[in-house]
C-alpha positions as CSV (number, residue, x, y, z in Angstrom):
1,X,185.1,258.6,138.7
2,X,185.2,261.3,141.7
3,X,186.7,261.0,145.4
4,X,184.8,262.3,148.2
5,X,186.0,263.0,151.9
6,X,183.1,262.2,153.9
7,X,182.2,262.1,157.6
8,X,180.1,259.8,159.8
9,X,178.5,259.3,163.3
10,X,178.0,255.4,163.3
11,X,176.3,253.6,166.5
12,X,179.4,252.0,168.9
13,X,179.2,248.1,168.4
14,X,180.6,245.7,171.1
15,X,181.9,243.6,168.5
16,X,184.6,245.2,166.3
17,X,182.9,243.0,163.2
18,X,179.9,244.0,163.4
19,X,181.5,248.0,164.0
20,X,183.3,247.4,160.5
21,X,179.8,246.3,158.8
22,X,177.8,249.0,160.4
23,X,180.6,251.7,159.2
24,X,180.9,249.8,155.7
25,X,177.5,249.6,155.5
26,X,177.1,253.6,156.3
27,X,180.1,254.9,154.4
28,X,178.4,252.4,151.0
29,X,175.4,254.9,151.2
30,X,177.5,257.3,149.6
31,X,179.4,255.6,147.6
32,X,182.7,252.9,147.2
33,X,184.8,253.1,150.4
34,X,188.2,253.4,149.5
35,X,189.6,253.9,153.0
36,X,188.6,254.9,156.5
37,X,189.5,255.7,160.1
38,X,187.5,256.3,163.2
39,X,188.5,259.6,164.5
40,X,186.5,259.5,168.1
41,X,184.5,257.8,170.3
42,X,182.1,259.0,172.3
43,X,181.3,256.9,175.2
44,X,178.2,259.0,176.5
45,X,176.3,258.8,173.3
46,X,177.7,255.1,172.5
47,X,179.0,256.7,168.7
48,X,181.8,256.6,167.2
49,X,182.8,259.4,164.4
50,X,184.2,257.9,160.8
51,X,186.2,259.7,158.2
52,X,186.7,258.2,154.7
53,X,187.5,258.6,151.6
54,X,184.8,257.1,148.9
55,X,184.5,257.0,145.0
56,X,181.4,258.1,143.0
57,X,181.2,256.8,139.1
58,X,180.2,259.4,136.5
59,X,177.3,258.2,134.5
């Protein structure tokens, strides 16, 4: 198993659930999200910018 740092731009929800699926959902496309933390919002582009830490298996 491997631990990536990863970023992501994720589209700013109005509901904070459906902000946490949306950046799950993202962060998943990479791998297992071990942990994360929005680092910015940008209110012009209505984005917020994610940085996580995921896991990869080895097959």
């Amino acid at each position: 198993m491997t631990t990536h740092f990863i970023t992501a731009e994720v589209k700013l929800q109005e509901n904070p659930l459906k902000l946490q699926k949306e950046i799950e959902a993202e962060l998943e496309k990479q791998g297992e999200p071990l942990r994360w933390a929005i680092t910015e919002v940008d209110t012009e582009k209505h984005t917020v910018h994610v940085e996580g830490i995921i896991t990869n298996s080895n097959k």
